[in-house]
LOPABA-793641 format. One line per 10 residues: number of its first residue (from 1); for each residue z, x, y of N, C-alpha, C. Coordinates in Angstrom, 3 decimals. Layout:
% residues N
NUM) Z/X/Y/Z/X/Y/Z/X/Y | ... .
***
This chain:
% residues 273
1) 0.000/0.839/-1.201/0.000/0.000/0.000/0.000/0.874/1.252 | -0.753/0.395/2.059/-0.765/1.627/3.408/0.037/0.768/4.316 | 1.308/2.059/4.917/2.034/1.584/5.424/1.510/1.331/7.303 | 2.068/1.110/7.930/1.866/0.694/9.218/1.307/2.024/10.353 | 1.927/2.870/9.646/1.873/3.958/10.431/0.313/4.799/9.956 | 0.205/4.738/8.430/-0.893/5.116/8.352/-2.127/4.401/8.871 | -2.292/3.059/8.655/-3.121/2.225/9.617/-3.455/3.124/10.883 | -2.215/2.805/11.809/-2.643/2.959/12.846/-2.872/4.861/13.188 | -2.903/5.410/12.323/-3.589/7.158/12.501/-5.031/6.734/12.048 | -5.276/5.839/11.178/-6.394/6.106/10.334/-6.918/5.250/11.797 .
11) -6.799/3.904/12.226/-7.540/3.600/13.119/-7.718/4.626/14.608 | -6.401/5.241/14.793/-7.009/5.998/16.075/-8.074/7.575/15.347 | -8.279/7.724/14.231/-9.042/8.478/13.844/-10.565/8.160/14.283 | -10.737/7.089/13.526/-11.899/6.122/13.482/-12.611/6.518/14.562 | -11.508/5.834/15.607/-12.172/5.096/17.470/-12.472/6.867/18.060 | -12.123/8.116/17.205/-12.321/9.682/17.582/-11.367/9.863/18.728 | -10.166/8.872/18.938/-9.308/9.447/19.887/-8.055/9.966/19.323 | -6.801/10.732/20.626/-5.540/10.997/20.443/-4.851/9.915/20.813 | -3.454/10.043/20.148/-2.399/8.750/20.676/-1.725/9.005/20.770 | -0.696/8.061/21.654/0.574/7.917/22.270/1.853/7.807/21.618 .
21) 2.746/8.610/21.495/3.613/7.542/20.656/5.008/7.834/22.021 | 5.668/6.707/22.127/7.049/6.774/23.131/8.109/6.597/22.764 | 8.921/7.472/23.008/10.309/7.152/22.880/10.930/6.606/23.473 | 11.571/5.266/23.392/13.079/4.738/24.429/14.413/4.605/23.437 | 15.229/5.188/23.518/16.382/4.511/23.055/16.880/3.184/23.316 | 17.183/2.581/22.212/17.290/1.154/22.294/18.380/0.616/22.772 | 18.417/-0.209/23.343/19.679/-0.663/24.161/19.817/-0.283/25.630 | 18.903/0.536/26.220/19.075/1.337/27.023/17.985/0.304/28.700 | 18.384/0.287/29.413/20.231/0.375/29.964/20.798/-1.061/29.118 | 20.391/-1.980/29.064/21.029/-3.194/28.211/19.983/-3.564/27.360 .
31) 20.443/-4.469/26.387/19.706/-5.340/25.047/18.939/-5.664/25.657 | 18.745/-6.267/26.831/17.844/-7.649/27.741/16.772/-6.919/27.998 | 16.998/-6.104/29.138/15.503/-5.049/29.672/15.461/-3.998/28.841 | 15.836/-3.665/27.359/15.227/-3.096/26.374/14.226/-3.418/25.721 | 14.598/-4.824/25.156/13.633/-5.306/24.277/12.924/-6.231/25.245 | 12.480/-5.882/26.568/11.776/-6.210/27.449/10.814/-5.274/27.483 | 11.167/-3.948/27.368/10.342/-3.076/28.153/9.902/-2.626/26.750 | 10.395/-2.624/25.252/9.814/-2.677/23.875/8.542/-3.408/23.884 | 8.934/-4.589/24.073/8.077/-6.167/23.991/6.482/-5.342/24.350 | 6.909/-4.895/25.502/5.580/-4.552/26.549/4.799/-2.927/26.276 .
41) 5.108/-2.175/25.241/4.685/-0.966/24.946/3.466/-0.875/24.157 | 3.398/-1.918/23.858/1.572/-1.865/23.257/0.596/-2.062/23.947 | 1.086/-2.946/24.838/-0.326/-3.454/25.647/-0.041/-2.749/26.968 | 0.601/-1.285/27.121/0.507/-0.057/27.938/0.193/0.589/27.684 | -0.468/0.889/26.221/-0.818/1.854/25.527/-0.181/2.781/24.472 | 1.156/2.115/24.080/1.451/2.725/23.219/0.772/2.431/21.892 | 0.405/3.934/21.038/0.171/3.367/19.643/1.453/3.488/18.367 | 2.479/4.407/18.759/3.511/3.810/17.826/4.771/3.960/18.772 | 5.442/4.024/18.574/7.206/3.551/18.856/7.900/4.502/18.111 | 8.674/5.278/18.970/10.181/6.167/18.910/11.067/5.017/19.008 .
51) 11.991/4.600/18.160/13.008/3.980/18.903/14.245/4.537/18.727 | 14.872/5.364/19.545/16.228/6.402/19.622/17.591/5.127/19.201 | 18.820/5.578/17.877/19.410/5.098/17.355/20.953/5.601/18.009 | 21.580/4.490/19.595/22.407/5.270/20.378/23.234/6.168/19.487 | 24.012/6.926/20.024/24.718/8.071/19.288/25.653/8.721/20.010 | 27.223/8.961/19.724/28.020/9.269/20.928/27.804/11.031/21.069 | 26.938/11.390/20.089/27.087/13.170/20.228/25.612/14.131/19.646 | 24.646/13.312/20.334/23.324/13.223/19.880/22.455/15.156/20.572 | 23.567/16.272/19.519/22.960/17.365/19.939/21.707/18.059/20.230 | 20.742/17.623/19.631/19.548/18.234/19.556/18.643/17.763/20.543 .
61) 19.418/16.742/21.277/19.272/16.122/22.837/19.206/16.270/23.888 | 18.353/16.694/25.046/18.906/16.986/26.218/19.059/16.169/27.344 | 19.838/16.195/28.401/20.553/15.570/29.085/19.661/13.937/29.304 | 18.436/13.846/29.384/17.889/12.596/29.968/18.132/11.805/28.826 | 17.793/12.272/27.556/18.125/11.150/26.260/19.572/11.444/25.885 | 20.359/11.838/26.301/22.279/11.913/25.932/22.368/10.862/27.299 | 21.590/11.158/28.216/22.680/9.897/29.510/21.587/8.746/28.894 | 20.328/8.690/28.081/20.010/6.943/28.022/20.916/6.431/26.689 | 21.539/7.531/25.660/22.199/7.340/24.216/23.494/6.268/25.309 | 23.912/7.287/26.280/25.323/6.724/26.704/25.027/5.611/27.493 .
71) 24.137/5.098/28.234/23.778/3.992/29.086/23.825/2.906/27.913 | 23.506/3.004/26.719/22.829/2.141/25.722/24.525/1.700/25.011 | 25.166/2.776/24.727/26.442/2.541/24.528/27.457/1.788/25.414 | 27.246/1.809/27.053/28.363/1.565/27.166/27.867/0.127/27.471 | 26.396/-0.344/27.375/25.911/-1.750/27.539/26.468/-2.209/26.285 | 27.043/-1.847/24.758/27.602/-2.594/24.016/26.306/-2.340/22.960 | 25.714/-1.440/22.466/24.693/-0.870/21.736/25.396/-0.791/20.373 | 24.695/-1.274/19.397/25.191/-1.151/18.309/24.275/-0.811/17.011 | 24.013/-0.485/15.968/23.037/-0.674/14.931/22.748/-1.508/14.769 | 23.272/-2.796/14.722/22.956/-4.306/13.978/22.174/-4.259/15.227 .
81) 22.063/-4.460/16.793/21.798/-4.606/17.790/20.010/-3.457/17.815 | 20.166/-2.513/17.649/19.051/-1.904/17.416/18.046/-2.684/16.373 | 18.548/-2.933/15.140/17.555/-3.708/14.567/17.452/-5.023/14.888 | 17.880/-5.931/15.577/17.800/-6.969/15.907/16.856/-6.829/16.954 | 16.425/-5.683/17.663/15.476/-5.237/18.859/13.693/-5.573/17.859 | 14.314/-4.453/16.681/12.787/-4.311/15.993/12.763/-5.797/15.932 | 13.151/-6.506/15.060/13.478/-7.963/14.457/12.831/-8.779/15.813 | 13.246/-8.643/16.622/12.798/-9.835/17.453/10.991/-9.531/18.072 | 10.763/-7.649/18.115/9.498/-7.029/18.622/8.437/-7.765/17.587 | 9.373/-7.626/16.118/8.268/-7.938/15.193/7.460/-9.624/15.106 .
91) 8.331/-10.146/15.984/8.070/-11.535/16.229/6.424/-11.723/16.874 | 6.126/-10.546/17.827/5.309/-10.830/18.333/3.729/-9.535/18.203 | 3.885/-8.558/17.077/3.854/-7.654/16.972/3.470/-7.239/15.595 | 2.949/-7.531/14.395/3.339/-7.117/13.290/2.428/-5.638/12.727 | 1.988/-4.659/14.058/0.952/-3.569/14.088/1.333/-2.588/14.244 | 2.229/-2.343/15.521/2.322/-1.286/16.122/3.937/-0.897/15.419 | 3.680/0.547/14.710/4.728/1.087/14.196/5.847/1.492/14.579 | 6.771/1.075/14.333/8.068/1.335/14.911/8.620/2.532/13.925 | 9.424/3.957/14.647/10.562/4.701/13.780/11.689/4.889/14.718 | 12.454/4.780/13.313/14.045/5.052/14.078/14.048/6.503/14.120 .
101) 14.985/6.882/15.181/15.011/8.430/15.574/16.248/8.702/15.776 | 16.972/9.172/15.078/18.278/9.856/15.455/18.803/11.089/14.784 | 20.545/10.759/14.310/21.499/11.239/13.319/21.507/10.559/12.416 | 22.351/11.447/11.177/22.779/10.477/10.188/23.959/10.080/10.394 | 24.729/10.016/11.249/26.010/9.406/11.289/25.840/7.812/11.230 | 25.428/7.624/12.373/25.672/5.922/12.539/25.017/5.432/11.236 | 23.861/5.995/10.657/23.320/5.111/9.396/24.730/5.067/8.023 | 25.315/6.665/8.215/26.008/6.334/6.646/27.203/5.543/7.163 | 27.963/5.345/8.381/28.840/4.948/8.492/28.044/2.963/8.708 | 27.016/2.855/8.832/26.389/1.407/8.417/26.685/1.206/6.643 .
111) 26.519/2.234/6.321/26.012/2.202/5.016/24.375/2.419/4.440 | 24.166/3.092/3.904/22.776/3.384/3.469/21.884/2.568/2.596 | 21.928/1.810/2.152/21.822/1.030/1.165/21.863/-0.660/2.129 | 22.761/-0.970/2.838/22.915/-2.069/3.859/21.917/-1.520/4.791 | 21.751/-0.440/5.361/20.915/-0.565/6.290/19.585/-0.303/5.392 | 18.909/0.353/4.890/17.774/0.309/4.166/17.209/-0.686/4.290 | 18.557/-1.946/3.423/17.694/-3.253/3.312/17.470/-3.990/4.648 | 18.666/-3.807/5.550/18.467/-4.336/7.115/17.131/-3.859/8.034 | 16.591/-2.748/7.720/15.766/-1.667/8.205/14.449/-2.390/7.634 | 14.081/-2.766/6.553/13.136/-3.401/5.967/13.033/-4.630/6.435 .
121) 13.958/-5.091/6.133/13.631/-7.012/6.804/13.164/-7.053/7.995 | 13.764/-6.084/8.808/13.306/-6.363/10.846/12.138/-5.880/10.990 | 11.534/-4.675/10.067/9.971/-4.143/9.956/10.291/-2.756/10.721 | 11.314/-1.908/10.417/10.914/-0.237/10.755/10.420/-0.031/9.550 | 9.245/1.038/10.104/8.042/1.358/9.517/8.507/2.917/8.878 | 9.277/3.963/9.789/9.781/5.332/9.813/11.601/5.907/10.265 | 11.454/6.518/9.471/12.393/7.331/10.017/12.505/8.784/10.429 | 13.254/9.385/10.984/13.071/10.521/11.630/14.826/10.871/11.984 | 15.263/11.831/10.857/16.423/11.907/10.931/16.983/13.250/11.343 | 16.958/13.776/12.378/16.968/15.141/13.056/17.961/16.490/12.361 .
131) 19.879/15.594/11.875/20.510/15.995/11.282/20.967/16.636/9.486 | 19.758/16.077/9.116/19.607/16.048/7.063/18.023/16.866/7.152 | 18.271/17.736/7.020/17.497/19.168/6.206/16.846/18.549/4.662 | 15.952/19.424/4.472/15.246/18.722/3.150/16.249/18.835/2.076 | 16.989/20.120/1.918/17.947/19.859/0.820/18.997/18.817/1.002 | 19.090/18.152/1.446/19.667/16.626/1.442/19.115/15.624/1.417 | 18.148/15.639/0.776/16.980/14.906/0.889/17.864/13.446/-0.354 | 18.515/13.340/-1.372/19.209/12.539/-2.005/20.181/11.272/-0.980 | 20.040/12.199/0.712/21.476/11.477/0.756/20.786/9.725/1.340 | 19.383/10.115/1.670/18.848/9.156/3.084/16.994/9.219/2.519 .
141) 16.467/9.991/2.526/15.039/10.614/2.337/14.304/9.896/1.196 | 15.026/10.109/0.288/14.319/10.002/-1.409/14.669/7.690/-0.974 | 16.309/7.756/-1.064/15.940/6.017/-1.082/15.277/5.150/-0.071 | 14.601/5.835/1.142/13.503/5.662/1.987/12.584/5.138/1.814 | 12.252/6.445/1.307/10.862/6.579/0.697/10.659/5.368/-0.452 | 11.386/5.098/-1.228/11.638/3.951/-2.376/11.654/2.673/-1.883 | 11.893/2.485/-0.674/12.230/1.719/0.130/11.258/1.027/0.783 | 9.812/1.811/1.068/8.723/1.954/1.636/8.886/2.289/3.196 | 9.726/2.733/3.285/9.895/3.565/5.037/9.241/4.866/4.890 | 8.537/5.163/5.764/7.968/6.919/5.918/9.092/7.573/6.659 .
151) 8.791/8.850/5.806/9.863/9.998/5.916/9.089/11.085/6.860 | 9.217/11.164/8.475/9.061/11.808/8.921/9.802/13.171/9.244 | 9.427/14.189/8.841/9.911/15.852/9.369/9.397/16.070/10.724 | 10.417/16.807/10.830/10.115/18.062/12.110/9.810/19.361/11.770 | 8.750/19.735/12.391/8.582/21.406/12.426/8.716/22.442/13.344 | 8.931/23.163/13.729/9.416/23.903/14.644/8.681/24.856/14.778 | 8.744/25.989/16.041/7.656/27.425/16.196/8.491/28.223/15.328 | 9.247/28.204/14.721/10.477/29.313/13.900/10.173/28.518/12.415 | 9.460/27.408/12.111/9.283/26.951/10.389/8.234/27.860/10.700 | 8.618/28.997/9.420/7.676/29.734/8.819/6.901/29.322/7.497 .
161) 5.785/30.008/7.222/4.820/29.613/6.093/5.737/29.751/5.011 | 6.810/30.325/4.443/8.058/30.156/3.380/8.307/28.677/3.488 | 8.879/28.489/4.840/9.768/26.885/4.986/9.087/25.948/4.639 | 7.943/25.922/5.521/7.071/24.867/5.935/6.801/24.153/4.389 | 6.127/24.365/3.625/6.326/23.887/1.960/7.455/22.888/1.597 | 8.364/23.447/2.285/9.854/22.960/1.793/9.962/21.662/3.071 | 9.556/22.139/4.205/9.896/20.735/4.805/9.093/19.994/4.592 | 7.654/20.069/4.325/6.631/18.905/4.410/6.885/18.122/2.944 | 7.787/18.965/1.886/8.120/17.941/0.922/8.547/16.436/1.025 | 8.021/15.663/0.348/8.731/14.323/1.246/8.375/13.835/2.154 .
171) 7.686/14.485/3.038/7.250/14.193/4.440/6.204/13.263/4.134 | 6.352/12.089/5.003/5.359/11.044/5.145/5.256/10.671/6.578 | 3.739/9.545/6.563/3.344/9.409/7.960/2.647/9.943/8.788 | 3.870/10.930/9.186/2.940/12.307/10.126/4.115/13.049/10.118 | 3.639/14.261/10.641/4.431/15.458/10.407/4.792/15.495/12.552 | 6.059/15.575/12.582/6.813/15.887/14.465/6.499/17.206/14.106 | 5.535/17.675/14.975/5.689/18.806/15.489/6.212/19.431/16.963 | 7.546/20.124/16.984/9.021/20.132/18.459/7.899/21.663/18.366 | 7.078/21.201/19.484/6.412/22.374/20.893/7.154/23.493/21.023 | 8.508/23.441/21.549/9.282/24.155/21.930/10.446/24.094/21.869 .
181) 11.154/25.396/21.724/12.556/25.446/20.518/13.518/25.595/22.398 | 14.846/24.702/21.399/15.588/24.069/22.768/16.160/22.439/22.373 | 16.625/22.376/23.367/17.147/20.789/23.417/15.757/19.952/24.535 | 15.683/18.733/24.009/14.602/17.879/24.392/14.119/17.571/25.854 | 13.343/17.919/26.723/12.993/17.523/27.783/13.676/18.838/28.700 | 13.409/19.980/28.449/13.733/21.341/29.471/13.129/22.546/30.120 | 11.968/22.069/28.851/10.580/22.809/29.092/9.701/22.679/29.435 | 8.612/23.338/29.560/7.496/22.355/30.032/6.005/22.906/28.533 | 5.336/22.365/28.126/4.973/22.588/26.984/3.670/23.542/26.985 | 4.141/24.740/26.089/2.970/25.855/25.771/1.586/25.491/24.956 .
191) 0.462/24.917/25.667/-0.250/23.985/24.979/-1.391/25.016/24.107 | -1.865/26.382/24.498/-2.009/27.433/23.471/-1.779/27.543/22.360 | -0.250/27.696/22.751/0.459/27.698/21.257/0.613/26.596/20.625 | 0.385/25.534/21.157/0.638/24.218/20.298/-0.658/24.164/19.427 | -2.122/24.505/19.884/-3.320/24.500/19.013/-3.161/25.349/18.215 | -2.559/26.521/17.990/-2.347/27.740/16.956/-1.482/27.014/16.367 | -0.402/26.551/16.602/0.493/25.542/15.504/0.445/24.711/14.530 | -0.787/23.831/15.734/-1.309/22.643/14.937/-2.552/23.168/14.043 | -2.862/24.398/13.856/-3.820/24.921/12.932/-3.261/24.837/12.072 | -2.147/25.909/12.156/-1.392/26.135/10.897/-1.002/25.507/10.072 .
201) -0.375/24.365/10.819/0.401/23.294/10.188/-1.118/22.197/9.427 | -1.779/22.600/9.925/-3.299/21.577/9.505/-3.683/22.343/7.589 | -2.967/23.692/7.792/-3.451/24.595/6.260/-2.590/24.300/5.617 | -1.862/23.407/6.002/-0.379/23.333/4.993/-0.559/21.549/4.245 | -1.054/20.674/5.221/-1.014/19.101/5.298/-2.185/18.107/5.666 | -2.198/17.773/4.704/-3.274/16.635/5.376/-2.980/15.393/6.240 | -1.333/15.211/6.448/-0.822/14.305/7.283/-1.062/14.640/8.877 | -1.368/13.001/9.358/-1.516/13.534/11.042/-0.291/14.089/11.793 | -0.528/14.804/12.331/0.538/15.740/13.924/0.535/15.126/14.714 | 1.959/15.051/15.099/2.596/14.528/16.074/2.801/15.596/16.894 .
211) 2.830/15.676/18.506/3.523/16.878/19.147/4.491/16.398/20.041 | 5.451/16.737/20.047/6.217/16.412/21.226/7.297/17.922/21.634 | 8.066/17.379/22.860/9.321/18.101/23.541/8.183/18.902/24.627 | 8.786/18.200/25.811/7.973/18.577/26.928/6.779/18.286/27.444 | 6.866/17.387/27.171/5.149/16.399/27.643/5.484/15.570/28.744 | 5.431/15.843/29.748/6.139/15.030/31.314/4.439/14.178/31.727 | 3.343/14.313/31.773/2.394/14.036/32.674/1.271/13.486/31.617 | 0.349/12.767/32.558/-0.692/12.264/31.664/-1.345/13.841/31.382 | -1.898/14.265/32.192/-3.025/15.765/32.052/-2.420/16.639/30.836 | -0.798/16.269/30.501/-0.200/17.335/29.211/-0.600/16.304/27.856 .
221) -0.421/15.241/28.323/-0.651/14.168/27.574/-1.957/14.408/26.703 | -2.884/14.108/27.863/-4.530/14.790/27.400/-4.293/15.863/26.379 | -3.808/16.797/27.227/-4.363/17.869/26.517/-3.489/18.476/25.024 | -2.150/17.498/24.815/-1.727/17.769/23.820/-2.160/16.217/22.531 | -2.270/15.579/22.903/-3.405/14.901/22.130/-4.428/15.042/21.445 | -5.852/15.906/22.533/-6.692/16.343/22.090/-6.372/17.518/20.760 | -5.295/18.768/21.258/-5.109/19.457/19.786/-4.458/18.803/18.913 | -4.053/17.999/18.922/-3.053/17.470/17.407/-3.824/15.923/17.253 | -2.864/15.099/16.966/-3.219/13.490/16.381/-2.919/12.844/17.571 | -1.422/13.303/18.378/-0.633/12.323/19.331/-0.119/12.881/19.598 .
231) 0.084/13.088/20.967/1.180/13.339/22.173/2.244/12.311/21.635 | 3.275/12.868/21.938/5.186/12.005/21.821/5.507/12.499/22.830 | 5.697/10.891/23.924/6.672/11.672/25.529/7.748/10.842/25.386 | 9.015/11.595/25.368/10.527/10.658/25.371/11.075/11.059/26.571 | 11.457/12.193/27.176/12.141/12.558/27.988/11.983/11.853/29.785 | 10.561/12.139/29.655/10.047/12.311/30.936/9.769/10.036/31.052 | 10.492/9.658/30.072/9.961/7.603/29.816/11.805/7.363/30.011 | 12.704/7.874/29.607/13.840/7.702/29.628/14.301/8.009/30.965 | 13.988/9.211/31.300/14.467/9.859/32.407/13.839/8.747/33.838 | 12.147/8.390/33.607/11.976/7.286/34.784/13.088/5.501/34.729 .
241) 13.491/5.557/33.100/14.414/4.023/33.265/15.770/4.450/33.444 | 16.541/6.139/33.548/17.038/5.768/34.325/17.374/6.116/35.887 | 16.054/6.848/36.171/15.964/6.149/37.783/15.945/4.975/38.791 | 15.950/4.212/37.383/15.995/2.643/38.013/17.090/1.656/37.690 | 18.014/2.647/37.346/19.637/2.211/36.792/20.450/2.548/37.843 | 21.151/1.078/38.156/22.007/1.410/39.542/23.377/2.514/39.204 | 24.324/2.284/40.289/25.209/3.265/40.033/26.223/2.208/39.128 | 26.333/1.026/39.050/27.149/0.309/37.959/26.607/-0.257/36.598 | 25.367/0.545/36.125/25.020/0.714/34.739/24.101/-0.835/34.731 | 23.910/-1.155/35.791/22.798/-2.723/35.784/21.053/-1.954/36.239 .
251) 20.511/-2.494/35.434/19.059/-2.024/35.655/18.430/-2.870/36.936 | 18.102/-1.874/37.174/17.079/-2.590/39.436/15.719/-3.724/38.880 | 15.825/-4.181/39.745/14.904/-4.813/40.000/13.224/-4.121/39.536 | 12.023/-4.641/38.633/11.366/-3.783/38.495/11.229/-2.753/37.870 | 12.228/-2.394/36.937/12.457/-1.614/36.096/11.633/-1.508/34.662 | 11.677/-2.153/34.367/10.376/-2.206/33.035/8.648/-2.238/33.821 | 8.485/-3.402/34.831/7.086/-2.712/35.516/6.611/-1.551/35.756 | 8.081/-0.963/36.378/7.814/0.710/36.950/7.660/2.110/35.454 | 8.506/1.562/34.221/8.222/1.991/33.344/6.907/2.312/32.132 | 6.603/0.811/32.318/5.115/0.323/31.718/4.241/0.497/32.397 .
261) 4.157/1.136/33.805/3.075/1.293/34.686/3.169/2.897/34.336 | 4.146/3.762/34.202/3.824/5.042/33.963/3.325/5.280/32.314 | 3.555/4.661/31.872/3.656/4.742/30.560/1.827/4.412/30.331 | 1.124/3.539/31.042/-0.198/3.594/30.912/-0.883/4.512/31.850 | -0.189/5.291/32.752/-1.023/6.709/32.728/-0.473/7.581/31.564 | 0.180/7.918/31.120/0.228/8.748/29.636/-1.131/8.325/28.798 | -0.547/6.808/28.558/-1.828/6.210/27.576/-3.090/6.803/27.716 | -3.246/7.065/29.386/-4.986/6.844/29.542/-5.262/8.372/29.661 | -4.451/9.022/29.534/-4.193/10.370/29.255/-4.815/11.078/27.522 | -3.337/10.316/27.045/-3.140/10.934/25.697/-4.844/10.174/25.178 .
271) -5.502/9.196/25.512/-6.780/8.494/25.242/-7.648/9.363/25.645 | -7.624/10.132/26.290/-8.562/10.702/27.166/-9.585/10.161/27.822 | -8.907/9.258/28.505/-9.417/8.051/29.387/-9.869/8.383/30.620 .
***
């Protein structure tokens, strides 16, 4: 059965373009103008969905997605509440791929097995679990995959041709390829080296590349698209919602317009529009 995610690589293959995929953490700044500004990510051009799983200690994070984890928290963000986001998107939506993106904390303290099946019913398509290395692949990975969720990896400029074997085990969907080593949104992205990457990683996999960490602009957008499958911009989509978060944690006026309006210059970017 081809899952959601493969669809939509195989169709942006087809049409000979790159795609978008965005990150928002869910909940962020509240439930209401979350799954507002969710609702509205396809028809801005997104072709799949990051959806960040809040988290009180989300390391591999840098500051713009740790203050939207905590905006999302202190609106009353919860797991059941995250999938109730997909759950209600899928209402109107049954295409555009959704993955959860976090830790493994909040899932085992859900329970693994409760959320699996919760994770399936609302329609996440992926996961992407930053904290569980392939040799833990028993704890979250393997009943996933069984599950019919794709098991997305990360690769890094430091996975060497030894590793790389070992992480793409398991790996479904597409393969995250993190641009640049660091915490998320600090750099600005070495797009050289990202085509020498995405070679490499092309001799190893026949799954599509993802690139992300440090993609702020449509023109990076473009041009990290064109070398891989899809540009992934989280930092620089979080960081504009919360410029539009007052100083008492209530989202302004216009806040999802101003979001979904940047978000389709990426699109027409990462499209090479």
């Amino acid at each position: 059965m081809t899952t959601r995610i493969e669809a939509r690589f195989a169709a942006l293959k087809a049409a000979g373009r790159g795609g978008l995929v965005t990150f928002v953490t869910a909940g962020d700044p509240d439930a209401e103008t979350s799954a507002r500004l969710i609702k509205g990510l396809p028809a801005a051009g997104a072709d799949l969905i990051e959806l960040g799983m809040p988290f009180t200690d989300p390391m591999a994070d840098g500051p713009a997605v740790q203050a939207s984890s905590q905006r999302a928290l202190r609106a009353g963000a919860t797991m059941k509440g995250t999938l109730a986001i997909v759950r209600d998107f899928r209402t109107q939506d049954n295409e555009t791929p959704i993955i959860l993106m976090g830790y493994y904390n909040p899932i085992y303290s859900y329970g693994v097995d409760r959320f699996l099946e919760d994770a399936v019913a609302a329609g996440v398509d992926g996961l992407i679990i930053v904290d569980l290395p392939p040799e833990e692949d028993d704890e979250l990975c393997r009943p996933a995959l069984a599950a019919g969720i794709n098991w997305i990896r990360l690769a890094t400029p430091t996975t060497d041709d030894k590793r790389l074997p070992i992480v793409l085990t398991n790996t479904s969907g597409f393969v995250y390829y993190v641009s640049i080593m660091g915490i998320t949104g600090t750099k600005s992205v070495p797009e050289a080296a990202v085509r020498k990457a995405v070679d490499r990683l092309r001799r190893h996999t026949d799954l599509p590349i993802a690139v992300g960490f440090g993609i702020k602009t449509p023109d990076e957008a473009r041009a990290i698209a064109a070398a891989a499958n899809a540009a992934v911009v989280g930092s620089a989509i979080v960081s504009r919602i919360g410029e539009k978060v007052a100083a008492d944690g209530k989202a302004e006026a216009g806040l999802v317009e101003d979001v979904l309006g940047f978000i389709r210059e990426l699109a027409a970017g990462a499209h090479g529009e």
